[in-house]
C-alpha positions, -999 to 999 in steps of 0.1 A, spaced: 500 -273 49 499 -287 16 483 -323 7 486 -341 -29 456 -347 -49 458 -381 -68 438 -402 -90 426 -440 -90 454 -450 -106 476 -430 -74 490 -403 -102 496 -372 -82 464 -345 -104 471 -314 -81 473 -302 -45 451 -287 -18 464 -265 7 450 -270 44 448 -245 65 473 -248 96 452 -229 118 423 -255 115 449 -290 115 477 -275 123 472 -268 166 480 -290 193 458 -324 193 435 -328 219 438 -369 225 414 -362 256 387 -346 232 395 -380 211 392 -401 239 359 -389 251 340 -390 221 352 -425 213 338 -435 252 305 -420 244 299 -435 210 302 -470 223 284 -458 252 258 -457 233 260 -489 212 256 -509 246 225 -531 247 217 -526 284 199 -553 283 216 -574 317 189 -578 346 190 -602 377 162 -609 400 152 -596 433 131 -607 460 103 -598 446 110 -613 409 124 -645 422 105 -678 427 97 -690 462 72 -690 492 63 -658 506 50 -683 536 71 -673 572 93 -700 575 90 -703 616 72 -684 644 96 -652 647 100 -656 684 106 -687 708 129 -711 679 162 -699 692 170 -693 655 175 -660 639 142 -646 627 135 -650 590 103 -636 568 106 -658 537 130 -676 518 133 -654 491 152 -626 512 188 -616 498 207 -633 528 194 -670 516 212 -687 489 188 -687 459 172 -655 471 166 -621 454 200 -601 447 199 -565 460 207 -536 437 211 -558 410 218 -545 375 187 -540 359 179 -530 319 189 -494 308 201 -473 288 241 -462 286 238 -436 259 243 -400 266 258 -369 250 284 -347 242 287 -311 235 284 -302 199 316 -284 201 333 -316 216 322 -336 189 340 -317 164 367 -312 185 372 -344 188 369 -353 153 393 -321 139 420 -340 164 416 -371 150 416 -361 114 447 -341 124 463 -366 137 458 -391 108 475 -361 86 505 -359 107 509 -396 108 507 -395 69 478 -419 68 453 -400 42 451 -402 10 433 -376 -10 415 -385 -41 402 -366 -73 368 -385 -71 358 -423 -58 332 -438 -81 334 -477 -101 315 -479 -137 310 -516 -134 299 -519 -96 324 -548 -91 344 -556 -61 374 -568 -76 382 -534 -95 371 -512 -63 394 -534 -39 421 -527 -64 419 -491 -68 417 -491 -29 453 -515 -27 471 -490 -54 460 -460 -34 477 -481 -3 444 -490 17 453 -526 27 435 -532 57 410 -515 82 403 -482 55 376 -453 61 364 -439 29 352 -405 27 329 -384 4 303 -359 6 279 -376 -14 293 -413 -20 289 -427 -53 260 -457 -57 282 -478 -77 310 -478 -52 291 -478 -22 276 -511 -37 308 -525 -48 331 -514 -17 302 -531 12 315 -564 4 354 -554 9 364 -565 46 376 -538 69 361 -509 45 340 -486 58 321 -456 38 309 -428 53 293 -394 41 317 -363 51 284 -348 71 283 -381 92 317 -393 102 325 -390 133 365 -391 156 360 -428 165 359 -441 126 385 -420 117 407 -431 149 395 -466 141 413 -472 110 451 -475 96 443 -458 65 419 -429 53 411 -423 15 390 -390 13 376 -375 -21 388 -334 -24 352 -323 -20 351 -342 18 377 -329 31 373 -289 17 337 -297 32 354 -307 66 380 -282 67 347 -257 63 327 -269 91 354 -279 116 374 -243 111 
């Protein structure tokens, strides 16, 4: 599998081959799936919590005598079957996060990254960096090299100037090559990575 090679002005520079036996294998949507589940697993706050009968306000005084009333006996109106009393097995603060094998994870992003090559959606630069740290030119280069809306940018070691001048750009996200991840490439219609990122993924993912 063969991939052009362009530059910021989208002039075709050279090509890189891709090897078929690390993209080119069936694609594991489960393997997708589940890491996507588990990364906003663990973005959840947790923080919902209701009150039970010990945490609500209220008398802990018995309301009647327990025997001898004809009515059904009662310790204190803060017991669940009251209105306004404690709620039983409530949700209460924790934590959602948990993990997924390493193996998964790249899994799950080789599937992704595969996908987004079958679908024709990256684009693979010579280099990404801006001289004059300005968002105009960077959302230029970015609209001749087709990345119109939500775009994941990729590079092993991203350049300061662009990184400064890209953060401003809605629906552009940068991320280092060692710490993307199957949910921001799935997440996006368009993927712009530098030659260096993707050799360096095609390395650790085969």
């Amino acid at each position: 599998m063969q991939i052009d090679i362009v530059n910021s002005n989208n002039e075709k520079v050279g090509a890189l081959e891709l090897s078929d036996d690390v993209f080119g294998g069936r694609i594991k949507s489960d393997l997708i799936w589940s890491a996507v589940v588990q990364e906003n697993a663990a973005e959840r706050r947790g923080t919902h919590a209701t009150k039970n009968r010990a945490l609500v306000s209220g008398s802990g005084k018995k309301p009647w005598r327990q025997k001898g009333t004809g009515r059904a006996r009662v310790g204190e109106i803060r017991n669940p079957l009251w209105r306004k009393g404690g709620t039983v097995f409530g949700p209460q603060p924790r934590s959602y996060e948990y993990d997924l094998p390493k193996k998964a994870k790249r899994g799950a992003l080789l599937a992704a990254l595969a996908q987004k090559l079958n679908d024709g959606a990256v684009v693979v630069v010579d280099r990404l960096e801006s001289s004059d740290r300005k968002t105009k030119s960077t959302a230029e280069l970015l609209k001749r090299l087709g990345a119109t809306g939500k775009t994941l940018v990729i590079d092993v070691k991203p350049d300061e100037g662009f990184t400064m001048s890209a953060r401003n750009i809605a629906g552009v996200k940068l991320v280092a090559s060692s710490a993307v991840t199957a949910r921001d490439v799935i997440d996006t219609s368009r993927v712009v990575a530098t030659r260096d990122a993707l050799q360096k993924l095609q390395e650790t993912l085969g």
